[in-house]
BALOBA-1460 file (C-alpha; in Angstrom, 3 decimals):
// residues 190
<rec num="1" residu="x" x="6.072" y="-40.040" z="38.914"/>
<rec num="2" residu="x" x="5.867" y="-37.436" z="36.080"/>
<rec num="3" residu="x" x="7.016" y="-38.463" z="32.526"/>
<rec num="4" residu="x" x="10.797" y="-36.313" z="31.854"/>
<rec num="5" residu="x" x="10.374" y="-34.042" z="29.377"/>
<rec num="6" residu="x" x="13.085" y="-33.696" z="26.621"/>
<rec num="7" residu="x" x="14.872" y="-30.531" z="26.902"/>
<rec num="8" residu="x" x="14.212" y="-28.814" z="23.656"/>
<rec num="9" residu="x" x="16.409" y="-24.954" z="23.935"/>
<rec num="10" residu="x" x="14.442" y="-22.275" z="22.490"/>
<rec num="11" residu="x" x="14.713" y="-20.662" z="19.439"/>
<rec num="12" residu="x" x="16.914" y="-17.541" z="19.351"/>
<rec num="13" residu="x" x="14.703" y="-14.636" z="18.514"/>
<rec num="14" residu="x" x="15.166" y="-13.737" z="14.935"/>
<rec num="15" residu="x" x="16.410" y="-10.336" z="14.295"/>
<rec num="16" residu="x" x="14.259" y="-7.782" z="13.420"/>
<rec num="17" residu="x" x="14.966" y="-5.580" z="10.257"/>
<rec num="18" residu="x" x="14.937" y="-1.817" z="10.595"/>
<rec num="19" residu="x" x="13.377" y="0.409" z="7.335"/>
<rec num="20" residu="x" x="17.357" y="1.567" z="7.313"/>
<rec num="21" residu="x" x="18.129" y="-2.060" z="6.752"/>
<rec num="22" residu="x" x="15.542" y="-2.656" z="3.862"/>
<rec num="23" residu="x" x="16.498" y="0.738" z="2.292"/>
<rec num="24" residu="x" x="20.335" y="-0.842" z="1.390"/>
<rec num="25" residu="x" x="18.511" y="-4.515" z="0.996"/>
<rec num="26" residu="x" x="19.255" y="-5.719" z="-2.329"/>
<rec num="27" residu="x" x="16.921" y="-8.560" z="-3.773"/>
<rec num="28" residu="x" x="16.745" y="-8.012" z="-7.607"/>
<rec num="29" residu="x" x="13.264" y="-8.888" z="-9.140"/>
<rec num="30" residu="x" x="11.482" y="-9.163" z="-6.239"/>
<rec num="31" residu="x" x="9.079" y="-6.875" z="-4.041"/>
<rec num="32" residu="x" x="9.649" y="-6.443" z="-0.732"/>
<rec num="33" residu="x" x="8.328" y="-4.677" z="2.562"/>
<rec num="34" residu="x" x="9.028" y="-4.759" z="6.194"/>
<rec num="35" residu="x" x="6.011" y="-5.368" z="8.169"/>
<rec num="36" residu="x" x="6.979" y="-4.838" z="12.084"/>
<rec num="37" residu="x" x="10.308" y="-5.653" z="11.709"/>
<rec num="38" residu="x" x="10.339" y="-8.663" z="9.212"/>
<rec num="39" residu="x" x="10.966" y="-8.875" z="5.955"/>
<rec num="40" residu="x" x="7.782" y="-9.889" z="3.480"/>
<rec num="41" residu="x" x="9.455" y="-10.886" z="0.097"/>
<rec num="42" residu="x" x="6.798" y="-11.087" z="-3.463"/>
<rec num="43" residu="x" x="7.322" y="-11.833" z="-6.803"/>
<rec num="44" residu="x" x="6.779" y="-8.960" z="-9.137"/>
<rec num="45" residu="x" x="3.657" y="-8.451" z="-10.210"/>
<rec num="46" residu="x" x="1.872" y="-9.875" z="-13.404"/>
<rec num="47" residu="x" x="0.509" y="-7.913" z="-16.990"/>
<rec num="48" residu="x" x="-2.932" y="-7.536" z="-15.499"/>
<rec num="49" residu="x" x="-1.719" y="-5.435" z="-12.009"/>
<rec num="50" residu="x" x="0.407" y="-3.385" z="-13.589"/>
<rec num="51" residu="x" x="-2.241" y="-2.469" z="-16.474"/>
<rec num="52" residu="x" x="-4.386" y="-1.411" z="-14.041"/>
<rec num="53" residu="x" x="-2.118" y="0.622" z="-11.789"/>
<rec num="54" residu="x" x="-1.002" y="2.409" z="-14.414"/>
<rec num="55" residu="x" x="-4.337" y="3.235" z="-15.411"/>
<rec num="56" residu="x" x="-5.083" y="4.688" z="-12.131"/>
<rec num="57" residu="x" x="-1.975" y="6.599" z="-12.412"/>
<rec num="58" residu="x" x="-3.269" y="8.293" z="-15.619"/>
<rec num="59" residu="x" x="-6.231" y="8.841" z="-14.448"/>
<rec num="60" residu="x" x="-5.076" y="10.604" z="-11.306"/>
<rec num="61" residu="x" x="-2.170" y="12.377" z="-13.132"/>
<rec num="62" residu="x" x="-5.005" y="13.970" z="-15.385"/>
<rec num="63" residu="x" x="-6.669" y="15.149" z="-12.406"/>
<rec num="64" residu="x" x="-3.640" y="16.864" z="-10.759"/>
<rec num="65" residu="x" x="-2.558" y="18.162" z="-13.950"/>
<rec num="66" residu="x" x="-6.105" y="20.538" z="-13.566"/>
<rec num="67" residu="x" x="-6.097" y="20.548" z="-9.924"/>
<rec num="68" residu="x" x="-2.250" y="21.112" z="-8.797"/>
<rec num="69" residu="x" x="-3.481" y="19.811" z="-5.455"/>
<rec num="70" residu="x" x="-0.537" y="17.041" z="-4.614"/>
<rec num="71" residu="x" x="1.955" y="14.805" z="-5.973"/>
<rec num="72" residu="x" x="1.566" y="10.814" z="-7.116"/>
<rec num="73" residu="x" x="4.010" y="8.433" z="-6.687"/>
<rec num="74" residu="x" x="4.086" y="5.405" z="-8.402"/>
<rec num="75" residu="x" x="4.411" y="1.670" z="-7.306"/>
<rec num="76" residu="x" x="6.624" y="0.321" z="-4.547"/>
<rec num="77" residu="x" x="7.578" y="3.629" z="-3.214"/>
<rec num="78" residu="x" x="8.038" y="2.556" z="0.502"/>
<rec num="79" residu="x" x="6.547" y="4.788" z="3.190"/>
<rec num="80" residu="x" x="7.309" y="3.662" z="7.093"/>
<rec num="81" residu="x" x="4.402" y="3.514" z="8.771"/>
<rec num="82" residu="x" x="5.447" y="2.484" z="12.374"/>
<rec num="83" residu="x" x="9.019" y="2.781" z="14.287"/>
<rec num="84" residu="x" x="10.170" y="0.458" z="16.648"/>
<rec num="85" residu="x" x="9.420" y="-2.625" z="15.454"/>
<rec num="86" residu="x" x="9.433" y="-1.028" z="11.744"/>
<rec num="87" residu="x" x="6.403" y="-1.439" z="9.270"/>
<rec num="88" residu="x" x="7.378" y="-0.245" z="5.516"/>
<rec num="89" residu="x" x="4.831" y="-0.630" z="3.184"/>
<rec num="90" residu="x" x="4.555" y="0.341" z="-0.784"/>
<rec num="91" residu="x" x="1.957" y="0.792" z="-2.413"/>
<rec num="92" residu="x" x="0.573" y="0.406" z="-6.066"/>
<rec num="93" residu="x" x="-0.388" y="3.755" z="-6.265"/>
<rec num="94" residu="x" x="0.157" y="7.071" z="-3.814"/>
<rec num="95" residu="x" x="-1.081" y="10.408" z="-3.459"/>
<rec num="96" residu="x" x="0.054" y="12.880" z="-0.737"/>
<rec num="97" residu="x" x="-1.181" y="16.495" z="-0.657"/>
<rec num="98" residu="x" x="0.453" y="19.734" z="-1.135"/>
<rec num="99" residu="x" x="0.502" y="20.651" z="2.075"/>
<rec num="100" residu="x" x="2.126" y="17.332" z="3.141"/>
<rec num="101" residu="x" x="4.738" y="16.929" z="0.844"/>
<rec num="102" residu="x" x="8.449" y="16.961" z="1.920"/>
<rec num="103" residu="x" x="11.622" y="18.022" z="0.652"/>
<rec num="104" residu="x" x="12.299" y="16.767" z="-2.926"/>
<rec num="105" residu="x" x="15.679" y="15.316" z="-1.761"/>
<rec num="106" residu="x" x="14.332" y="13.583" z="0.950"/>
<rec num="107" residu="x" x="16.102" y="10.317" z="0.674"/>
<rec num="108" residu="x" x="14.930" y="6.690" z="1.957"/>
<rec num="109" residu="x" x="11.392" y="5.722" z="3.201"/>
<rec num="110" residu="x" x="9.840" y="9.024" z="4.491"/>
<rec num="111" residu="x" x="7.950" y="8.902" z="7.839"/>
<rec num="112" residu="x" x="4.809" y="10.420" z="6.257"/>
<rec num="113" residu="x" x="1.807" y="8.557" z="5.312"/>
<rec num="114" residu="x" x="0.492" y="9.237" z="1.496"/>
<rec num="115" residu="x" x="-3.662" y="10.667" z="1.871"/>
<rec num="116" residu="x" x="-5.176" y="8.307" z="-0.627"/>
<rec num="117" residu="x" x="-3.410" y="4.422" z="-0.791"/>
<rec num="118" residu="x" x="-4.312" y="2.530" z="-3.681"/>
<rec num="119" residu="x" x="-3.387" y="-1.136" z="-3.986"/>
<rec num="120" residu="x" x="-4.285" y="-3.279" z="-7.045"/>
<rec num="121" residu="x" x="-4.956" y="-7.047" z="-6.116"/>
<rec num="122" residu="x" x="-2.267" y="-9.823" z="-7.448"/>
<rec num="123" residu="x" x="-3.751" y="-13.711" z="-8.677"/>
<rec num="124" residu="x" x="-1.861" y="-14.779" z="-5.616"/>
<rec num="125" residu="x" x="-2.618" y="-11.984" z="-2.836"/>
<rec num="126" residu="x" x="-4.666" y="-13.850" z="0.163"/>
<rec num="127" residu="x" x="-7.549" y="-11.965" z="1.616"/>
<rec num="128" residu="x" x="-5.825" y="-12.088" z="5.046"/>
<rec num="129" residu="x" x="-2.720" y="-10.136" z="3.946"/>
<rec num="130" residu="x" x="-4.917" y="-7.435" z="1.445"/>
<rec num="131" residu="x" x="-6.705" y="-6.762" z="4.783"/>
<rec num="132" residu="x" x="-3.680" y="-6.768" z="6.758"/>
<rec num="133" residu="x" x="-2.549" y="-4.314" z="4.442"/>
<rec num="134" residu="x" x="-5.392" y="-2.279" z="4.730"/>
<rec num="135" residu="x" x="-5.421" y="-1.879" z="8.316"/>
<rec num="136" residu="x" x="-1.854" y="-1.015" z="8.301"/>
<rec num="137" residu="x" x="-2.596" y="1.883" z="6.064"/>
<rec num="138" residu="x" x="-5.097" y="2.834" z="7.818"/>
<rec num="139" residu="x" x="-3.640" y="2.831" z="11.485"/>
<rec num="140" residu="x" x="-0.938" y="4.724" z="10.260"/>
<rec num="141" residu="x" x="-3.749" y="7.494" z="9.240"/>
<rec num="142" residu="x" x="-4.463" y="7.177" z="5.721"/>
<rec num="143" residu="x" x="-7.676" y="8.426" z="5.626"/>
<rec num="144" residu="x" x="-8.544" y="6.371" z="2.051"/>
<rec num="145" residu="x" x="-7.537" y="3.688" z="0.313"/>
<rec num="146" residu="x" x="-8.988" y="1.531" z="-2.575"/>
<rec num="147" residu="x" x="-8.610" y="-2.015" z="-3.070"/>
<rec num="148" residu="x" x="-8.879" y="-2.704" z="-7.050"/>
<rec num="149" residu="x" x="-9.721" y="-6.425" z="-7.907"/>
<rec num="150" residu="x" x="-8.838" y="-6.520" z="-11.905"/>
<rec num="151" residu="x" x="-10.459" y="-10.473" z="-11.841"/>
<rec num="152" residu="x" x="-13.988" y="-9.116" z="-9.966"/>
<rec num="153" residu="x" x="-14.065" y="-6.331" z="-11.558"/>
<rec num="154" residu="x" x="-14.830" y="-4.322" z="-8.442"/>
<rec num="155" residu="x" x="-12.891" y="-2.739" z="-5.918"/>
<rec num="156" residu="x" x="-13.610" y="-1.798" z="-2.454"/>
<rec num="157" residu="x" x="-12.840" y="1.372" z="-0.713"/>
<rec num="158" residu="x" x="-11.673" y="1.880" z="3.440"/>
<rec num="159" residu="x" x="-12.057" y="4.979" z="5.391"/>
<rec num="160" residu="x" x="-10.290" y="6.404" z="8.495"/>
<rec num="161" residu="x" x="-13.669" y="6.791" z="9.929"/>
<rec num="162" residu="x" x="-13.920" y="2.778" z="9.536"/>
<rec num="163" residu="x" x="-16.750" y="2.681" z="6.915"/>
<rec num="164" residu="x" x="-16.309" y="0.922" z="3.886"/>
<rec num="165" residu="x" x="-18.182" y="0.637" z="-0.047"/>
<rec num="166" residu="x" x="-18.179" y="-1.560" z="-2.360"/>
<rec num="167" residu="x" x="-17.872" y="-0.576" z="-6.133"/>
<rec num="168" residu="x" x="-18.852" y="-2.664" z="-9.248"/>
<rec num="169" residu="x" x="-16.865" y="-1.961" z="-12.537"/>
<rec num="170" residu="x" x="-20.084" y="0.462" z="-13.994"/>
<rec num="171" residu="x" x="-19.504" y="2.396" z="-10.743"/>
<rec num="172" residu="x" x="-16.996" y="5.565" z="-10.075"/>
<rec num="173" residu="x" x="-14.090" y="5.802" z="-7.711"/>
<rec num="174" residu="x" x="-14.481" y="9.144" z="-6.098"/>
<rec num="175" residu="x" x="-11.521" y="11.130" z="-4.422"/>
<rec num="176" residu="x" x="-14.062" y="12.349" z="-1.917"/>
<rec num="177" residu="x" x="-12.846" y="15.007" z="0.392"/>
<rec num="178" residu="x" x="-9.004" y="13.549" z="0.069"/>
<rec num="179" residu="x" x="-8.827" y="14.238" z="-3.610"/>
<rec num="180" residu="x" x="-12.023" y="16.730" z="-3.934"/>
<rec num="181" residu="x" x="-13.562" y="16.514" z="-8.281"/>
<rec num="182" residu="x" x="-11.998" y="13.155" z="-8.532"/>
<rec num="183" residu="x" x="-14.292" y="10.396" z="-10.307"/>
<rec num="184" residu="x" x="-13.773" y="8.017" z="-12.930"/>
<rec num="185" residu="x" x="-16.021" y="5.106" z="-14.007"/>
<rec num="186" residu="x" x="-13.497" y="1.684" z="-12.432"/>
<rec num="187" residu="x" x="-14.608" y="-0.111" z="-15.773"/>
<rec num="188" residu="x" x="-12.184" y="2.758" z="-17.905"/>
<rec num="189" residu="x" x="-9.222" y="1.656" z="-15.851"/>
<rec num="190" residu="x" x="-9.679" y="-2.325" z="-16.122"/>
């Protein structure tokens, strides 16, 4: 005779948030994205991170002052990524092109995904979740996006077309054909 098993009733599915739900969210001093549906909550981000993003922002705001090709926006603007369940992600540092841009009063997290991504790696970011990250990003059709690690002093760039480089500090970042003239030396912005 089988042993009884205890009846154990099942979890109730936990709701899944909606980038409408995020947008009136209100979690002061933290970081926070929606990643199909549920809610992924981060400190804010130390000295070292934000020294560096803003340095890529500089950089890149240089360029575009000469080039007039596209508009930056700066870290934790949210763009959704994926409906149904929702993915919102944000970014250290975004870039969308002219001829992708939307209406200056466009309120909330757009459903438009930025050309060039870049994200600028944490102390306490896991590998799993960077690449996670990545992939999202990618999926969703940004065709680049660079992955600056301040501590290795490297970074690593991903492409739509799945290829990847890796670049040491006395090597460039190049906007290659999403941000054409773009290069800067990654040792200048860390």
């Amino acid at each position: 005779m089988p042993a009884e098993r205890a009846y154990v009733p099942a979890m109730p599915p936990a709701e899944l948030m909606t980038a409408e739900d995020l947008l009136h969210l209100n979690l002061p001093n933290k970081r926070t994205e929606l990643v199909r549906g549920v809610l992924v909550v981060r400190e804010p981000a130390g000295y070292s991170h934000g020294r560096v993003a803003a340095n890529v922002m500089a950089k890149l705001v240089a360029h575009l002052d000469q080039t007039r090709t596209g508009q930056l926006f700066a870290a934790e603007t949210g763009f959704t990524l994926a409906r149904g369940p929702d993915t919102v992600r944000a970014p250290d540092v975004a870039y969308l092109r002219n001829e992708r841009l939307l209406d200056p009063a466009t309120r909330g997290f757009p459903d438009v995904v930025p050309d060039l991504v870049v994200e600028v790696l944490s102390h306490d970011d896991r590998p799993g979740e960077v690449l996670a990250k990545v992939a999202d990003w990618l999926s969703a059709g940004s065709p680049l996006v660079w992955v600056i690690d301040p501590e290795r002093r490297a970074a690593r760039v991903y492409r739509a077309d799945g290829s990847q480089s890796f670049i040491r500090e006395h090597e460039s970042l190049v906007g290659e054909d999403v941000l054409p003239g773009f290069s800067c030396l990654l040792e200048s912005i860390l």
